[in-house]
Backbone as a printed PyTorch tensor [residue, N CA C, xyz], in Angstrom:
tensor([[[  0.8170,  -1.1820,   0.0000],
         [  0.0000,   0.0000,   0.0000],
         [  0.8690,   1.2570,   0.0000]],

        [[  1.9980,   1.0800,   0.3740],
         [  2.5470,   2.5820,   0.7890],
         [  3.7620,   2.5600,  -0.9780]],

        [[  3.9570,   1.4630,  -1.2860],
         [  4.7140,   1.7400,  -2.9190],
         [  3.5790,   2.8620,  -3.6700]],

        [[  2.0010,   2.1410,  -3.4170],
         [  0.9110,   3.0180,  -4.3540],
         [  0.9550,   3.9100,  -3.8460]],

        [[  0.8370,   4.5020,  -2.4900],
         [  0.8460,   5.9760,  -2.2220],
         [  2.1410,   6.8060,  -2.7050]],

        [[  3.4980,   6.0980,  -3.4530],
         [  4.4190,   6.7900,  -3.5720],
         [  3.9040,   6.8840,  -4.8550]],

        [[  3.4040,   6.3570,  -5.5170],
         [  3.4000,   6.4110,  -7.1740],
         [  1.7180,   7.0900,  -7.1160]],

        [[  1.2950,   7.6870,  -6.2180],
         [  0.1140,   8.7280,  -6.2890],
         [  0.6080,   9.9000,  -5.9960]],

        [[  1.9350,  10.0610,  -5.5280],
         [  2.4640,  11.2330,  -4.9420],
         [  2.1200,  11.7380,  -3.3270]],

        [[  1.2770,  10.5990,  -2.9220],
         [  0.7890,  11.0330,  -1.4400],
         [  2.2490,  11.4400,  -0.8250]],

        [[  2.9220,  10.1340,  -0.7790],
         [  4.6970,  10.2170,   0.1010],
         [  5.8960,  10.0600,  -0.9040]],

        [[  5.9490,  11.6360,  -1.1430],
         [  7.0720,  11.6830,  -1.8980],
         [  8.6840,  11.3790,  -1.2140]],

        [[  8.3180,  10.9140,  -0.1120],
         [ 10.0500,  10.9390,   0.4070],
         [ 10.8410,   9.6480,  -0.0340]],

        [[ 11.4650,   9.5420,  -0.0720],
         [ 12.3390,   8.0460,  -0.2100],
         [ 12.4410,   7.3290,   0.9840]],

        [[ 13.1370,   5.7910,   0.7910],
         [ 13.1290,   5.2400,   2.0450],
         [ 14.3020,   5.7170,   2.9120]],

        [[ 15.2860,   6.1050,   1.8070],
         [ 16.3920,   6.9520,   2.2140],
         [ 16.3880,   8.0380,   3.1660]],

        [[ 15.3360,   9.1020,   2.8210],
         [ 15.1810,   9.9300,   3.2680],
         [ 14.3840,   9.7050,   5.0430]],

        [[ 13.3980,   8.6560,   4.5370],
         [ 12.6900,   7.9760,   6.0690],
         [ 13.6400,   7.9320,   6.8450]],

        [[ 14.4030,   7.0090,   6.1880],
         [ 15.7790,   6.0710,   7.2520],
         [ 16.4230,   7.4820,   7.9140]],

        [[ 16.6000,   8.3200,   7.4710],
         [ 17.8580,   9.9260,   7.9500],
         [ 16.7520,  10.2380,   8.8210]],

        [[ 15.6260,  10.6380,   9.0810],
         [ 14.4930,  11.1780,   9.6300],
         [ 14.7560,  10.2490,  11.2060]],

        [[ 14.6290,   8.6950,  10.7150],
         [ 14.5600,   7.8380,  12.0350],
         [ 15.4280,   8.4290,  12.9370]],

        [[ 17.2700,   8.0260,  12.1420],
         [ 18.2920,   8.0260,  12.9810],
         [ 18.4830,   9.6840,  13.8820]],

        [[ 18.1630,  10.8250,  12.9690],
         [ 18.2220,  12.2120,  13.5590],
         [ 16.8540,  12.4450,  15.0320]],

        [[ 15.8620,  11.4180,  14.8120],
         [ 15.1480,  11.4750,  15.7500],
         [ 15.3630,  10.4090,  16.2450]],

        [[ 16.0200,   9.7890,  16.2520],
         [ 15.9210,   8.2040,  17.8860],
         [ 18.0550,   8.5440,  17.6120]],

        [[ 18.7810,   9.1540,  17.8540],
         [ 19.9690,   8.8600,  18.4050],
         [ 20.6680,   7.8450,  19.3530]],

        [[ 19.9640,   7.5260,  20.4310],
         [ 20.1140,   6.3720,  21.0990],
         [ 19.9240,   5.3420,  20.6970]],

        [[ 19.4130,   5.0470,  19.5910],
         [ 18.6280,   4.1250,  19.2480],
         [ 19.8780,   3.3310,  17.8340]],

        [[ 20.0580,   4.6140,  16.9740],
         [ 20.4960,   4.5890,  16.2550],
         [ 22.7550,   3.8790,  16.8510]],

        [[ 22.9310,   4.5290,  17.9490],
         [ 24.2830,   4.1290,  18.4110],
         [ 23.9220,   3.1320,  18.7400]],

        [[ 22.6970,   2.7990,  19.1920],
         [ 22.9030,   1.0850,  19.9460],
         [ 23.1110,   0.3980,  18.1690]],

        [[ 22.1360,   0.6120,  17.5080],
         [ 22.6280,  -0.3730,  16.4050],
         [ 23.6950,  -0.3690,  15.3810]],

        [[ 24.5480,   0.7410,  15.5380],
         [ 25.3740,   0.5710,  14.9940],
         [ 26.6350,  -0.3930,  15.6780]],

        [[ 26.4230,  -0.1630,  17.3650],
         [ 27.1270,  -1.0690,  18.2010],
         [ 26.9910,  -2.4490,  17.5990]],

        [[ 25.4950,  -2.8560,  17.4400],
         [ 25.4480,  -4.3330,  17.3420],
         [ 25.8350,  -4.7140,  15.2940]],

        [[ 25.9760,  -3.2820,  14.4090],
         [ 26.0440,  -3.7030,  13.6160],
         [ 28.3230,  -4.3620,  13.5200]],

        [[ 28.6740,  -3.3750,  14.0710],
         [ 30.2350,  -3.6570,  14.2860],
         [ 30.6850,  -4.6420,  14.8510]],

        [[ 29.8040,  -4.5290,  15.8390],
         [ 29.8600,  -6.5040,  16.6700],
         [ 29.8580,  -7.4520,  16.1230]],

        [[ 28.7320,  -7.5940,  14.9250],
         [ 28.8120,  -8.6380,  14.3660],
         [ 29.5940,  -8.7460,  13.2920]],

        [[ 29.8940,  -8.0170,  12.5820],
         [ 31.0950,  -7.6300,  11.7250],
         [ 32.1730,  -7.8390,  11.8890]],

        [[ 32.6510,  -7.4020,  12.6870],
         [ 34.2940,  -6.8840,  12.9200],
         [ 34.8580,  -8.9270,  12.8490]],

        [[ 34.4780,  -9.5010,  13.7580],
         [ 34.9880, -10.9610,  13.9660],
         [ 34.7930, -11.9630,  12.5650]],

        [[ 33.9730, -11.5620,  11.3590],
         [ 33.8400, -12.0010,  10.1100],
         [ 35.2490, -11.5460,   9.3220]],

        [[ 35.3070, -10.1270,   9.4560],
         [ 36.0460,  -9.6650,   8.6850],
         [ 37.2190,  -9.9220,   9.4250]],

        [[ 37.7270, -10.2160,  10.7810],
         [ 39.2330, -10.2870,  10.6710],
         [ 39.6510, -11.8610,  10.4480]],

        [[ 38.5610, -12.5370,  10.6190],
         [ 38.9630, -13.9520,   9.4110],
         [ 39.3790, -13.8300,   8.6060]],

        [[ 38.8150, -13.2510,   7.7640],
         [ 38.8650, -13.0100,   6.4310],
         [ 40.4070, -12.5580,   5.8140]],

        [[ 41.1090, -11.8970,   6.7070],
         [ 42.6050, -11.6020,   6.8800],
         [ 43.4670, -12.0280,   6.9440]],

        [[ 44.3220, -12.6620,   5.8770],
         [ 45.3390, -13.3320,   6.2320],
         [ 46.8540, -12.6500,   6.3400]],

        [[ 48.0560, -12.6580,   6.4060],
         [ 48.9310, -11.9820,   6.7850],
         [ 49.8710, -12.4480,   5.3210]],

        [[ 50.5850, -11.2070,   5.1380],
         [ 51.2480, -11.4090,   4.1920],
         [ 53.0730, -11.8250,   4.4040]],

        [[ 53.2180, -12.9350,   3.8210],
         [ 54.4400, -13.5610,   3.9630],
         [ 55.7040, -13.0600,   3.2480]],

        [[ 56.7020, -12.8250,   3.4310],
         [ 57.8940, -12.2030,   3.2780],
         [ 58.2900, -12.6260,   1.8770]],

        [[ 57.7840, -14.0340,   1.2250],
         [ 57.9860, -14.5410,   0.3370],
         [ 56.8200, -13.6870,  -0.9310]],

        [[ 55.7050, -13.8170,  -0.1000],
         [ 54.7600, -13.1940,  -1.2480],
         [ 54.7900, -11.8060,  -1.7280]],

        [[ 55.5030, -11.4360,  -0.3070],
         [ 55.9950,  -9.5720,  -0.6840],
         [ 57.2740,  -9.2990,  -1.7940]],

        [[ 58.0750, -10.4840,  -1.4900],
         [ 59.3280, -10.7310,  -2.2760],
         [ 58.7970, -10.7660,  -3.9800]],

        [[ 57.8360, -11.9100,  -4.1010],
         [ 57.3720, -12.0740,  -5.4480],
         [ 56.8140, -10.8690,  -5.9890]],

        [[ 55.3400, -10.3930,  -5.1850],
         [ 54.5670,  -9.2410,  -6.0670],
         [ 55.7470,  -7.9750,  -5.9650]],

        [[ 56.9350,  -7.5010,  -5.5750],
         [ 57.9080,  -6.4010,  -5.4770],
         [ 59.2420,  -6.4690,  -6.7640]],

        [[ 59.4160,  -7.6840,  -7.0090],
         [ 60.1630,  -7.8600,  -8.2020],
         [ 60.5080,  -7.2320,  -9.2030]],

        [[ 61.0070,  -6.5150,  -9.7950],
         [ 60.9260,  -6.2240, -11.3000],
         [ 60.8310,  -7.2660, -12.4620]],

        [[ 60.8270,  -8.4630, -12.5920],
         [ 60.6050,  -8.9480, -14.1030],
         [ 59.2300, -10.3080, -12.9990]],

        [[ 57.8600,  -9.4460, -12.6110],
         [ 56.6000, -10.7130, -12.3090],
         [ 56.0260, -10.7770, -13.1320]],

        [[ 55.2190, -12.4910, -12.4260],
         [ 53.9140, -11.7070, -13.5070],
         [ 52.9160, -10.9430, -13.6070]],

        [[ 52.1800, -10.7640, -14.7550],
         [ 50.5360, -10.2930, -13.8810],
         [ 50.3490, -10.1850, -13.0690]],

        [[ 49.2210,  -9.1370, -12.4760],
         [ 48.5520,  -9.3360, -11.2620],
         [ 47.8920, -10.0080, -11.1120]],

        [[ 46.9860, -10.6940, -12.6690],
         [ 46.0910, -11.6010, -12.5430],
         [ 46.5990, -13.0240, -12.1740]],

        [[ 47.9730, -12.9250, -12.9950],
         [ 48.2710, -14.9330, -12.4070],
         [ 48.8140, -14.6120, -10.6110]],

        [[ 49.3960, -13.4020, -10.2100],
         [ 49.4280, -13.5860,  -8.8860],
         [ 48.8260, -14.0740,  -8.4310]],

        [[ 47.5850, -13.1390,  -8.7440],
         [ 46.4630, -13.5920,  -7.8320],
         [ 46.0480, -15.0280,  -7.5080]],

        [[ 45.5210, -15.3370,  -8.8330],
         [ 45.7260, -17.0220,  -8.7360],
         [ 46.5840, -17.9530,  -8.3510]],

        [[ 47.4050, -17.3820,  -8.3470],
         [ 48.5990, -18.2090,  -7.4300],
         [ 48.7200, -18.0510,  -5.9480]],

        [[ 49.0880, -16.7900,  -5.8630],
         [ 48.6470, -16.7570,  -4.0570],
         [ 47.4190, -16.7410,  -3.1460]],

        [[ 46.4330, -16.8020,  -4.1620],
         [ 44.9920, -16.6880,  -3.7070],
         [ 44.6500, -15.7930,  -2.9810]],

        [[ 44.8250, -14.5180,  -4.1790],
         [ 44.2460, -13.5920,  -3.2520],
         [ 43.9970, -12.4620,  -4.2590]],

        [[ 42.7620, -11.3030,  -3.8950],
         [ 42.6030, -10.2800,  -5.2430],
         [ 43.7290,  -9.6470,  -6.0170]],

        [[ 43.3880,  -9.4010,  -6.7180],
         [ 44.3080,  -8.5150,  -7.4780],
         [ 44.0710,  -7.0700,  -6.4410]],

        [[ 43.1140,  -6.4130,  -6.2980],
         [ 43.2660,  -5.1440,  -5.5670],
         [ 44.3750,  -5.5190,  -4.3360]],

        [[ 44.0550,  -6.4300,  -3.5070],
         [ 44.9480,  -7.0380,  -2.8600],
         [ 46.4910,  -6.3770,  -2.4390]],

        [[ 46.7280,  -7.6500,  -3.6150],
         [ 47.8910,  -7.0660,  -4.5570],
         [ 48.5440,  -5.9400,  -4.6650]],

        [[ 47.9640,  -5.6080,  -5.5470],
         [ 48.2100,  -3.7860,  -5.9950],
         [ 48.2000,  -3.1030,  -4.5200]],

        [[ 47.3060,  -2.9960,  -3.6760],
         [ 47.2420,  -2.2800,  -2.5940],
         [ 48.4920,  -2.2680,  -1.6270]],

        [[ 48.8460,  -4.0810,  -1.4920],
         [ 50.5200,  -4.5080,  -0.8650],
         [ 51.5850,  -3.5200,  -1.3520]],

        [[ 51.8570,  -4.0860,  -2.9860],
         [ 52.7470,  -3.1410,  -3.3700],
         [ 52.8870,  -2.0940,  -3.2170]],

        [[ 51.7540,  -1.0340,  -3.3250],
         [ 51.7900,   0.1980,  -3.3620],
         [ 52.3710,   0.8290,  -1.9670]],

        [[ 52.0640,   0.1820,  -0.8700],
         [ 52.1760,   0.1600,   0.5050],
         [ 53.7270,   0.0560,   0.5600]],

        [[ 54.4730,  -1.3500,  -0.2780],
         [ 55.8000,  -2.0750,   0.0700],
         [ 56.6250,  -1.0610,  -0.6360]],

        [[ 56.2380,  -0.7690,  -1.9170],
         [ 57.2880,   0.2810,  -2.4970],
         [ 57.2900,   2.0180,  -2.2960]],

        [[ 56.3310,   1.7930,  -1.5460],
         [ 55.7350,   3.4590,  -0.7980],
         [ 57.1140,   3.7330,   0.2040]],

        [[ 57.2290,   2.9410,   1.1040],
         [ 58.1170,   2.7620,   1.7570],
         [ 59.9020,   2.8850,   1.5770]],

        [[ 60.0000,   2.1860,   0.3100],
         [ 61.4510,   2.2820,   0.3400],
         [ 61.9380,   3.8020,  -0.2430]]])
């Protein structure tokens, strides 16, 4: 019912716009869930992390590698990855 009232023009706002309305009026409300949204997050994503080995920094830093794409496939891991290491490893020297 409320899609037809948007496409009658009754509620022109977006859900976007709802959602900003909620959080600026319930603040408390809004920090508690961002608490529980980081909570559940944070312990997914530092799985997800593996550490980069002296060997793999050695390979993607080289002058004559390969691709980023067969890196990748080889060390199993993105190409942004990748690129992001290096940029970091040769930032440095």
């Amino acid at each position: 019912m409320f899609f037809n009232n948007c496409i009658k023009g009754k509620y022109m706002s977006s859900k976007h716009e709802a959602n900003k309305r909620w959080r600026i009026n319930n603040p408390e409300k809004w920090a508690a869930q961002k608490q529980r949204n980081y909570a559940r997050g944070k312990p997914a994503t530092a799985k997800l992390r593996r550490p980069w080995s002296e060997g793999e920094d050695e390979l993607i830093t080289r002058l004559h590698r390969p691709e980023d794409r067969e890196l990748a496939q080889s060390l199993n891991r993105s190409v942004q990855s990748i690129q992001a290491r290096r940029s970091k490893l040769l930032g440095k020297r």
